[in-house]
PDB file of N, CA, C, O and CB in Angstrom:
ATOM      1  N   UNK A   1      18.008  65.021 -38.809  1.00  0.00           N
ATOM      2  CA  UNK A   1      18.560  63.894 -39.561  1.00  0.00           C
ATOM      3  C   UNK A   1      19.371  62.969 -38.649  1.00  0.00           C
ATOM      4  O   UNK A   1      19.876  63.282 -37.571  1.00  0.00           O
ATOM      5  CB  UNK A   1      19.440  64.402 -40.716  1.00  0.00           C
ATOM      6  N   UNK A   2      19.414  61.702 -39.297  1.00  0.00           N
ATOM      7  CA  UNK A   2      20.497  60.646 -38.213  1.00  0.00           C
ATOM      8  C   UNK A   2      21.398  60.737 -38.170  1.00  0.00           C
ATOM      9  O   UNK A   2      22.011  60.192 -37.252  1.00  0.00           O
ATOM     10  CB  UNK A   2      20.708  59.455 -38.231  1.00  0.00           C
ATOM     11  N   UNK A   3      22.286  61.748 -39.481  1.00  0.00           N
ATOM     12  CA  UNK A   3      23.297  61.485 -39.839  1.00  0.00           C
ATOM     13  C   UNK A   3      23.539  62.990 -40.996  1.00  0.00           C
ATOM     14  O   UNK A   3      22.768  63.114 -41.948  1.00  0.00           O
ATOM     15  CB  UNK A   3      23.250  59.889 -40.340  1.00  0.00           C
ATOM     16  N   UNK A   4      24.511  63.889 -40.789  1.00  0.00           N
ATOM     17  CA  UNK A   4      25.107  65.101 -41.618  1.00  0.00           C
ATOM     18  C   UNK A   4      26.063  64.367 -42.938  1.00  0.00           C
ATOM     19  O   UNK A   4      26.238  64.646 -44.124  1.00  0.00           O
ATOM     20  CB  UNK A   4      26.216  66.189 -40.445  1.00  0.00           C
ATOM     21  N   UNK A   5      26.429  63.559 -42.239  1.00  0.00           N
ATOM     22  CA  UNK A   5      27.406  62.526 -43.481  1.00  0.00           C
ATOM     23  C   UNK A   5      27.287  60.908 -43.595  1.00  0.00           C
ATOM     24  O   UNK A   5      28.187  60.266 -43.053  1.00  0.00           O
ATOM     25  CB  UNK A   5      29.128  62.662 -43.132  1.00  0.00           C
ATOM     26  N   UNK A   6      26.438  60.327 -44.137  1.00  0.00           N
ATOM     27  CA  UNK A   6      26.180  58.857 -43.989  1.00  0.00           C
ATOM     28  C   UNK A   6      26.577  58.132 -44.503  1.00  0.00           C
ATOM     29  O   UNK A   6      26.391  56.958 -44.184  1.00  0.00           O
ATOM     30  CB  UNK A   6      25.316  58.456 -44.076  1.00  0.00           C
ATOM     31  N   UNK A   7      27.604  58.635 -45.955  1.00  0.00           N
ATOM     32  CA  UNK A   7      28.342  57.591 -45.981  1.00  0.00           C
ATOM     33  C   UNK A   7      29.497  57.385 -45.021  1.00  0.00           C
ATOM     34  O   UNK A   7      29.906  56.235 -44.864  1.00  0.00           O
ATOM     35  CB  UNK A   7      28.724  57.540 -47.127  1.00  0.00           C
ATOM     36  N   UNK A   8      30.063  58.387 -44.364  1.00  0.00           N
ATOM     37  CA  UNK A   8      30.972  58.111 -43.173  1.00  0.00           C
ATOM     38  C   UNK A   8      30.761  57.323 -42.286  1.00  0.00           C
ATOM     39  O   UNK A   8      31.585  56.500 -41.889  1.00  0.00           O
ATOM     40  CB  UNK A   8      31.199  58.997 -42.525  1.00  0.00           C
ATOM     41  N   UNK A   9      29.716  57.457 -41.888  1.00  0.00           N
ATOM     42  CA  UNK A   9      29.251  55.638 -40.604  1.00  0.00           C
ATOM     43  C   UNK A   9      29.489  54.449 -41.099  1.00  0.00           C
ATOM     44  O   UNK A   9      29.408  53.885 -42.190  1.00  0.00           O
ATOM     45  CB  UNK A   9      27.443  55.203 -40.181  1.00  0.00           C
ATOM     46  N   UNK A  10      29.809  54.205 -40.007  1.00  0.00           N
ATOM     47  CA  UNK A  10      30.323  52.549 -40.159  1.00  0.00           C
ATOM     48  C   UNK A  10      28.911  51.853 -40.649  1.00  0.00           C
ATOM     49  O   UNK A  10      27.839  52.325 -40.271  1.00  0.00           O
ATOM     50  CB  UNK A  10      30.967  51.712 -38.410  1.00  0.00           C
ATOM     51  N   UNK A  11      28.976  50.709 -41.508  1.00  0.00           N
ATOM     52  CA  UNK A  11      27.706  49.960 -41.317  1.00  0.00           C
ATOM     53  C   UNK A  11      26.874  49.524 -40.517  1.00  0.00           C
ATOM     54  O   UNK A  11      27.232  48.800 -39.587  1.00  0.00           O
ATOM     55  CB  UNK A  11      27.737  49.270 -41.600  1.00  0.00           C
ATOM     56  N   UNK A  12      25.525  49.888 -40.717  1.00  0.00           N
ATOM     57  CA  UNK A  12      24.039  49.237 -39.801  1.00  0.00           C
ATOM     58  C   UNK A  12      24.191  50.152 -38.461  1.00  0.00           C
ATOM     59  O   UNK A  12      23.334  50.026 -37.586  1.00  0.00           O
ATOM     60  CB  UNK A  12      24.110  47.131 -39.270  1.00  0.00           C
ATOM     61  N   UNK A  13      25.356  51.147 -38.269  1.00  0.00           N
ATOM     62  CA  UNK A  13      24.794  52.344 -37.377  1.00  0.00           C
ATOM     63  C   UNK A  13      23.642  52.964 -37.347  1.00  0.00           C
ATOM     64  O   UNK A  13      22.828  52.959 -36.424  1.00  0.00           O
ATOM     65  CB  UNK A  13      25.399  53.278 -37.487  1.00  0.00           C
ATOM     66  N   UNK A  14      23.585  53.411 -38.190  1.00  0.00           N
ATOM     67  CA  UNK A  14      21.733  54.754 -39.103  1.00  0.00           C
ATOM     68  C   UNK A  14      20.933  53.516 -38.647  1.00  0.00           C
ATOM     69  O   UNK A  14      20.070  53.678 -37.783  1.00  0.00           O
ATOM     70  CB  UNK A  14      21.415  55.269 -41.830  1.00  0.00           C
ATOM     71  N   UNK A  15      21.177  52.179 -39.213  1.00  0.00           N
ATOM     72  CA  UNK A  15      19.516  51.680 -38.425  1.00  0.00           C
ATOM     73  C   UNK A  15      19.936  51.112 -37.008  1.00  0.00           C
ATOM     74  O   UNK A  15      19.031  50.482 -36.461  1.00  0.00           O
ATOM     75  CB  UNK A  15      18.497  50.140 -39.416  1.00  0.00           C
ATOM     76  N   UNK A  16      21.048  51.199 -36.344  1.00  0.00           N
ATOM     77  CA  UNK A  16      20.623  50.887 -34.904  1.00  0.00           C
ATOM     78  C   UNK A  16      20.369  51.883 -34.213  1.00  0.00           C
ATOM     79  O   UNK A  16      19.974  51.816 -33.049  1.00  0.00           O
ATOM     80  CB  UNK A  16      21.481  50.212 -34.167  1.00  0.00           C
ATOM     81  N   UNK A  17      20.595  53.094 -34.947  1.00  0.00           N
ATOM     82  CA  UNK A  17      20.500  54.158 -33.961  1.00  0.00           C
ATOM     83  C   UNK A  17      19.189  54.802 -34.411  1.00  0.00           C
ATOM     84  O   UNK A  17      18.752  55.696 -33.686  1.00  0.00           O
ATOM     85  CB  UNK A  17      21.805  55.193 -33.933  1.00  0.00           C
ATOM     86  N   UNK A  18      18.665  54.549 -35.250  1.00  0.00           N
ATOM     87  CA  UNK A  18      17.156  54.535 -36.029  1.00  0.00           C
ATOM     88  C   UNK A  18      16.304  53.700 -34.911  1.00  0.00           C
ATOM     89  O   UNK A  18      15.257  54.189 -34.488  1.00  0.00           O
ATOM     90  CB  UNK A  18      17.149  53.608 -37.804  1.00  0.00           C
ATOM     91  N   UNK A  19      16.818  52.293 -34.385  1.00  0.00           N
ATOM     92  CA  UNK A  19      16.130  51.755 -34.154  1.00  0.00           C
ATOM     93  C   UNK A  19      15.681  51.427 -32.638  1.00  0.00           C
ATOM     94  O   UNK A  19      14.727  50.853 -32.116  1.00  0.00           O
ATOM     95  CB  UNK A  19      16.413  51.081 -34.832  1.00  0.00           C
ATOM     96  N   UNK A  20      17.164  52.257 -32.079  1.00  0.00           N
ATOM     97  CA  UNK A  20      16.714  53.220 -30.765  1.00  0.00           C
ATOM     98  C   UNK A  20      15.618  53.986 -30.660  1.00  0.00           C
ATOM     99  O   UNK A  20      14.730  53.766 -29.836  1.00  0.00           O
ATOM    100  CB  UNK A  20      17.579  54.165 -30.489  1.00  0.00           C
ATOM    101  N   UNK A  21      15.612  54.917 -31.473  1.00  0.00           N
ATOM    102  CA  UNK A  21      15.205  56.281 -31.248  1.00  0.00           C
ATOM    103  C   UNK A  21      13.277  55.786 -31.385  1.00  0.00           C
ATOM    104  O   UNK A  21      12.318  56.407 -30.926  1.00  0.00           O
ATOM    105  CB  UNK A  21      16.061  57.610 -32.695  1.00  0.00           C
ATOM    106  N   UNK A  22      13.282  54.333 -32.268  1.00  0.00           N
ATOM    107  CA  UNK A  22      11.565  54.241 -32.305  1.00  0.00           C
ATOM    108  C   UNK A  22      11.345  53.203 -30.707  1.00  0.00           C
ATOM    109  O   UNK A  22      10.279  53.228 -30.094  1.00  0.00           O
ATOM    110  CB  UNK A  22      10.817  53.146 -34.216  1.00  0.00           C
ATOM    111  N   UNK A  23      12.301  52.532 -30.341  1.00  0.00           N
ATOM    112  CA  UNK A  23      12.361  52.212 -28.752  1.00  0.00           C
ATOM    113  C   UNK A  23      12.090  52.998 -28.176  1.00  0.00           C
ATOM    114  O   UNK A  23      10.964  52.919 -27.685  1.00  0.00           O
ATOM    115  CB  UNK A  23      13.378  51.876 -28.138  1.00  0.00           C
ATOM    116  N   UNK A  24      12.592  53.751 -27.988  1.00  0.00           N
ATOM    117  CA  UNK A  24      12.523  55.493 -27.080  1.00  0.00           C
ATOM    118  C   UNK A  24      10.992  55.313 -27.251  1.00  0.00           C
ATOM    119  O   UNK A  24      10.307  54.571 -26.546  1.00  0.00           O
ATOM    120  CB  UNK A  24      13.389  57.397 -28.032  1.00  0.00           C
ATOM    121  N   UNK A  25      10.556  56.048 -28.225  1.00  0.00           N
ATOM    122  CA  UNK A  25       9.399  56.406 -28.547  1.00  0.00           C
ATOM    123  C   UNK A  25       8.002  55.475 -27.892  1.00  0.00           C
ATOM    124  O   UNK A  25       6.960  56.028 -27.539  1.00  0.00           O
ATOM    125  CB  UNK A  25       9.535  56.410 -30.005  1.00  0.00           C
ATOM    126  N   UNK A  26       8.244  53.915 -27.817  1.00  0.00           N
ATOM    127  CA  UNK A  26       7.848  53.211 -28.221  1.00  0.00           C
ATOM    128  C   UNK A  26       7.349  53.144 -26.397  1.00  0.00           C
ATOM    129  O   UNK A  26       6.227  53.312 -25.919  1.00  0.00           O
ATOM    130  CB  UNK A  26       8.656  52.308 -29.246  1.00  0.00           C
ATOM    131  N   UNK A  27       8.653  52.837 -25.696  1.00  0.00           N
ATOM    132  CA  UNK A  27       8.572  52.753 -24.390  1.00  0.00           C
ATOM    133  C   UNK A  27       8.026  54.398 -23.395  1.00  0.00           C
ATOM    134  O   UNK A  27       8.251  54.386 -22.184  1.00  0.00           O
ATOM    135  CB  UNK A  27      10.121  52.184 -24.082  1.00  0.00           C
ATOM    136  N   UNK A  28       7.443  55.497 -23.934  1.00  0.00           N
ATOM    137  CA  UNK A  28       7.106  56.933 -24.009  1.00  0.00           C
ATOM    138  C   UNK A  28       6.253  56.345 -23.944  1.00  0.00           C
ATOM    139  O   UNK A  28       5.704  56.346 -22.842  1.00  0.00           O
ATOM    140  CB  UNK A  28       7.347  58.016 -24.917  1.00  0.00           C
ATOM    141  N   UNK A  29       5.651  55.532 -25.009  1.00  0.00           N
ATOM    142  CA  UNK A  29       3.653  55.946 -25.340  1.00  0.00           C
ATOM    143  C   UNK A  29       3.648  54.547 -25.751  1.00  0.00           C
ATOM    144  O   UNK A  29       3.084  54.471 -26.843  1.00  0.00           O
ATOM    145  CB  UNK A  29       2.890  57.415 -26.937  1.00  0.00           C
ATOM    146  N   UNK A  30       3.911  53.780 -25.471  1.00  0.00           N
ATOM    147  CA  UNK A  30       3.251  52.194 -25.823  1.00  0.00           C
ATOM    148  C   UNK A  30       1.571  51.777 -26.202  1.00  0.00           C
ATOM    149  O   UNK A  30       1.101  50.767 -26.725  1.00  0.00           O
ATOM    150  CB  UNK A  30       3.521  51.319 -24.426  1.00  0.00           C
ATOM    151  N   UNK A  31       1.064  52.763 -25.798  1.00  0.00           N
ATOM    152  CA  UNK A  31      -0.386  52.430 -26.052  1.00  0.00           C
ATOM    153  C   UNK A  31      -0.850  53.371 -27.541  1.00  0.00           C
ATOM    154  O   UNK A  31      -2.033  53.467 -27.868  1.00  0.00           O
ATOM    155  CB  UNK A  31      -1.387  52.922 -24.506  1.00  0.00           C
ATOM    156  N   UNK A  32       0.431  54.107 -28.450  1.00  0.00           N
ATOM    157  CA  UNK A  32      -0.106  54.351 -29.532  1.00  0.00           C
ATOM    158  C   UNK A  32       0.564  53.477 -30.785  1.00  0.00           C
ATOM    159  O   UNK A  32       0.304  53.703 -31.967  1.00  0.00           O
ATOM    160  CB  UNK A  32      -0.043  55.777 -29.647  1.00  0.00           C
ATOM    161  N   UNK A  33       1.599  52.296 -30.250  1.00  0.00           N
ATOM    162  CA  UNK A  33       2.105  51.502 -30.793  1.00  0.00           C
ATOM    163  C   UNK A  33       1.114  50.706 -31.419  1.00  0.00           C
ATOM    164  O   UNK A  33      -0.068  50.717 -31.078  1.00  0.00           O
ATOM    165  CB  UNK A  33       2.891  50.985 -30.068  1.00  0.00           C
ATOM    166  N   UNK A  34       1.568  50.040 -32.300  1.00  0.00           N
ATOM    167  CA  UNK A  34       0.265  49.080 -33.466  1.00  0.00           C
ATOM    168  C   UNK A  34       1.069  47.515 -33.136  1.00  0.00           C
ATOM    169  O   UNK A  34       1.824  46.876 -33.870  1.00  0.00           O
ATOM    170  CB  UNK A  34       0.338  49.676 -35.946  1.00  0.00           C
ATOM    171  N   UNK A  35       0.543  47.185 -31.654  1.00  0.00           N
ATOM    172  CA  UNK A  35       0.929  45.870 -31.052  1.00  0.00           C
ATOM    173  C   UNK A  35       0.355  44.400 -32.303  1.00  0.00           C
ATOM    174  O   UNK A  35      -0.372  43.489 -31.906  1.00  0.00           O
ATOM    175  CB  UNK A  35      -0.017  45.839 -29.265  1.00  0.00           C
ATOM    176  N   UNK A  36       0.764  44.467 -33.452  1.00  0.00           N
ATOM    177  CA  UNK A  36       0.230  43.005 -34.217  1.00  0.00           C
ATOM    178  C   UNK A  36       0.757  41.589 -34.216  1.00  0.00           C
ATOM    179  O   UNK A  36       0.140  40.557 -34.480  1.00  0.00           O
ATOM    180  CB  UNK A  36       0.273  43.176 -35.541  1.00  0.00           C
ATOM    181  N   UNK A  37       2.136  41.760 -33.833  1.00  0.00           N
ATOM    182  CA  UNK A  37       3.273  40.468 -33.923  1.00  0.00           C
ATOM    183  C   UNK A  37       2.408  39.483 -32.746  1.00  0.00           C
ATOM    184  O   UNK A  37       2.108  39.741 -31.580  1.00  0.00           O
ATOM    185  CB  UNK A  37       5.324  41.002 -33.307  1.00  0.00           C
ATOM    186  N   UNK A  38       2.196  38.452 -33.454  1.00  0.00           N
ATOM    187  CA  UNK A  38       1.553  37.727 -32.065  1.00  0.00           C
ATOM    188  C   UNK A  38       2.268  37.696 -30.694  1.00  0.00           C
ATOM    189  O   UNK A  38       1.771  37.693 -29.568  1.00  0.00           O
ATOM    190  CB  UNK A  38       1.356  36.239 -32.332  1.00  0.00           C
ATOM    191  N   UNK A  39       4.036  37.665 -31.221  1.00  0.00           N
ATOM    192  CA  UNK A  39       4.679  37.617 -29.742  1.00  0.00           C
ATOM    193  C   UNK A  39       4.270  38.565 -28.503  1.00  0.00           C
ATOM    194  O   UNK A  39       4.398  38.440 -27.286  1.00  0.00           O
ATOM    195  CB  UNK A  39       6.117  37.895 -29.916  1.00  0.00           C
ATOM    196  N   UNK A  40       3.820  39.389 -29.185  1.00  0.00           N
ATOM    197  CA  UNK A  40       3.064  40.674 -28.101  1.00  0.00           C
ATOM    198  C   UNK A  40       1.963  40.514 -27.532  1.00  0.00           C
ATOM    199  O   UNK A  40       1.805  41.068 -26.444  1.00  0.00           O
ATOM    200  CB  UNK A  40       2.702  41.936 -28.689  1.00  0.00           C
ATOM    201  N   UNK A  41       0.608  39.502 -28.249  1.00  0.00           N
ATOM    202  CA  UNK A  41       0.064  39.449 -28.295  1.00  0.00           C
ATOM    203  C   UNK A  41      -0.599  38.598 -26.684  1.00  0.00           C
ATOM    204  O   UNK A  41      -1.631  38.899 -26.086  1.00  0.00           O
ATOM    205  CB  UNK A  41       0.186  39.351 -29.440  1.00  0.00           C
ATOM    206  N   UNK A  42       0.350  37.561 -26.343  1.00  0.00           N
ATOM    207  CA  UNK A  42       0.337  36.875 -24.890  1.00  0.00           C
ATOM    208  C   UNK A  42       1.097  37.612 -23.824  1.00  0.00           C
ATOM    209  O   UNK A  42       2.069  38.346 -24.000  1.00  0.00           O
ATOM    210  CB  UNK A  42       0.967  35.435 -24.939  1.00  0.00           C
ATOM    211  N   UNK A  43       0.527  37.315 -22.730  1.00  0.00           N
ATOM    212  CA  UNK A  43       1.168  38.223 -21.418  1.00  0.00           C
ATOM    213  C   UNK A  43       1.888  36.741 -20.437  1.00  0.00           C
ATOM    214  O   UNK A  43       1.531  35.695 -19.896  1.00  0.00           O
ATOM    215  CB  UNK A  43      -0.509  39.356 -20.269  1.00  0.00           C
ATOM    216  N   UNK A  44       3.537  37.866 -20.799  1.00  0.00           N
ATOM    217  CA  UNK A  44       4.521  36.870 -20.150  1.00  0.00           C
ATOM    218  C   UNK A  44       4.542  37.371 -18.689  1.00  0.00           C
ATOM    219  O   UNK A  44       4.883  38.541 -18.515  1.00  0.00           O
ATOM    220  CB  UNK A  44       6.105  36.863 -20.870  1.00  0.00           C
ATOM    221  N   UNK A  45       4.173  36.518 -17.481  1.00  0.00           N
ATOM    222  CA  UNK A  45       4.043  36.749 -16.307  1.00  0.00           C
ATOM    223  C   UNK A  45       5.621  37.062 -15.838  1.00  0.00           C
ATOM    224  O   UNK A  45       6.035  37.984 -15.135  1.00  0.00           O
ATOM    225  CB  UNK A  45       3.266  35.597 -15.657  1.00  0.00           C
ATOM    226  N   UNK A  46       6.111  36.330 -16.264  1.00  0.00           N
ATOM    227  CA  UNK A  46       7.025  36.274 -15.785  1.00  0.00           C
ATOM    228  C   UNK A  46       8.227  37.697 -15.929  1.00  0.00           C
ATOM    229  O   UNK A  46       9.164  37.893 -15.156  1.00  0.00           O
ATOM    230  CB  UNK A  46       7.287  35.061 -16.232  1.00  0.00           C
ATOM    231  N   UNK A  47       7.932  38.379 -16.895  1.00  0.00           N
ATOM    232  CA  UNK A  47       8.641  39.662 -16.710  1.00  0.00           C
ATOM    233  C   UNK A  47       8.198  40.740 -16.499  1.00  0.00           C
ATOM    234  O   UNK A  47       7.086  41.143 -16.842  1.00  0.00           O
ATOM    235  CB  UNK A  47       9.242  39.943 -17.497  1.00  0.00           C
ATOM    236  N   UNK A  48       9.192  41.446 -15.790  1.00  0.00           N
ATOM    237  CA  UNK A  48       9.055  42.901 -15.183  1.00  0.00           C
ATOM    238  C   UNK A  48       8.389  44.045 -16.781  1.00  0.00           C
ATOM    239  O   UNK A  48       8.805  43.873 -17.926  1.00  0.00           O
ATOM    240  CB  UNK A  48      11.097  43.473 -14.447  1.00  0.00           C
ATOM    241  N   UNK A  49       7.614  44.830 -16.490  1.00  0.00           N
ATOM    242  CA  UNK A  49       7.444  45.815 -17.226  1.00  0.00           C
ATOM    243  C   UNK A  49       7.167  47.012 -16.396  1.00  0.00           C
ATOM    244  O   UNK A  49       6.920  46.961 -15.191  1.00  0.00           O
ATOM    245  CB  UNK A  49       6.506  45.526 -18.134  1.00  0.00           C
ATOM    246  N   UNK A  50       7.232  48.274 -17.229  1.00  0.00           N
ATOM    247  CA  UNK A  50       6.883  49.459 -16.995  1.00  0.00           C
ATOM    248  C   UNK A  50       5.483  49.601 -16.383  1.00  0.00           C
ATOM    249  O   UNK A  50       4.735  48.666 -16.669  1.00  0.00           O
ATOM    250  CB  UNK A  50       7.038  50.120 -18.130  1.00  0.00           C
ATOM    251  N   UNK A  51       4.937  50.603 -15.571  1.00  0.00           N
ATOM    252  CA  UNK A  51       3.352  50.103 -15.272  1.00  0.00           C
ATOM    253  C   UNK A  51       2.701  50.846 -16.557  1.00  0.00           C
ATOM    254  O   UNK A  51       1.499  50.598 -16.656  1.00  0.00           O
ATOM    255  CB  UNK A  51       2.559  50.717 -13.531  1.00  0.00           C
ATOM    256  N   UNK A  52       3.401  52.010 -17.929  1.00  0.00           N
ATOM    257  CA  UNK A  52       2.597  52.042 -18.566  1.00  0.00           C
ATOM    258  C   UNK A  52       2.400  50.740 -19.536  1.00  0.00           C
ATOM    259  O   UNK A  52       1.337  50.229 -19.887  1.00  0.00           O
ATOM    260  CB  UNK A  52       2.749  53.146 -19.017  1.00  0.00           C
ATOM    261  N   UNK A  53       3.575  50.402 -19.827  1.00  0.00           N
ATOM    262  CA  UNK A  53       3.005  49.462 -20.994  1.00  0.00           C
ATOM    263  C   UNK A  53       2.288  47.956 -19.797  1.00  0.00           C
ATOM    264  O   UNK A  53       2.229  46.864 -20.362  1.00  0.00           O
ATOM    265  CB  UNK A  53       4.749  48.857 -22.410  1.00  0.00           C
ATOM    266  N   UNK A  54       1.961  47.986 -18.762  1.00  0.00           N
ATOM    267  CA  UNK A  54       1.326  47.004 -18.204  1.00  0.00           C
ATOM    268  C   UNK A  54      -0.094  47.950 -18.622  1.00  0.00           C
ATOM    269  O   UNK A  54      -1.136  47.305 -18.738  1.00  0.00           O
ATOM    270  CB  UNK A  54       1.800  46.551 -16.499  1.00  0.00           C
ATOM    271  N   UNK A  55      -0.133  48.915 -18.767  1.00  0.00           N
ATOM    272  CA  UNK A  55      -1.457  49.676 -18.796  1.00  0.00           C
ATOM    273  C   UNK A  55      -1.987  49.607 -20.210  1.00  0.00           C
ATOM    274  O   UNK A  55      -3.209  49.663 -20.350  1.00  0.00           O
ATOM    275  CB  UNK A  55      -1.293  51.226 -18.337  1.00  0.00           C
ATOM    276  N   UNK A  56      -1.128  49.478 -21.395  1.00  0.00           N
ATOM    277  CA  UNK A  56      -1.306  49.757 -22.880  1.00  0.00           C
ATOM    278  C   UNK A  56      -1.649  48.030 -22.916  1.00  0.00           C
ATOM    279  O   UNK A  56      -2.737  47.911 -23.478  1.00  0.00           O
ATOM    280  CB  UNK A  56       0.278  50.556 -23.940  1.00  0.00           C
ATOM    281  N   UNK A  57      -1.273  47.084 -22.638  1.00  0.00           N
ATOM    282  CA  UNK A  57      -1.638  45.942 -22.955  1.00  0.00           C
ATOM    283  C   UNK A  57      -2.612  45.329 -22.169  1.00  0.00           C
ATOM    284  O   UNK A  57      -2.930  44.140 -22.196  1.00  0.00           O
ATOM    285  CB  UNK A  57      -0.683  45.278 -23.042  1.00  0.00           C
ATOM    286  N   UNK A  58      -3.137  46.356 -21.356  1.00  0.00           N
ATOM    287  CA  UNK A  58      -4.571  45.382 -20.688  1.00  0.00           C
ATOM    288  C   UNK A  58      -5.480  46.270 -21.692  1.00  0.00           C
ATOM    289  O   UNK A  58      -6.697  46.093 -21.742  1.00  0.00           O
ATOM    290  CB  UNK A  58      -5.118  45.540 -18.508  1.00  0.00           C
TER     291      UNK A  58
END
């Protein structure tokens, strides 16, 4: 669980720390991610990536 006591967290903790944990995941295995947002969809030269997710998006 995210959380033993959730109403005790401060607000929008559970989803930032929710929304880590699918980052984590995300940057692990990028090529089982469901890439649809068009922003993903073009390759920005200009920034550094991981060589897997250079590998999941070719």
């Amino acid at each position: 669980p995210l959380s033993e006591n959730p109403k005790e967290i401060p607000n929008y903790e559970i989803t930032s720390t929710y929304l880590r944990m699918v980052e984590a995941q995300i940057y692990e295995a990028p090529e089982f991610y469901l890439w649809t947002h068009k922003r993903w969809k073009h390759r920005d030269k200009q920034s550094e990536r991981s060589p897997r997710i250079k590998k999941a998006l070719t």
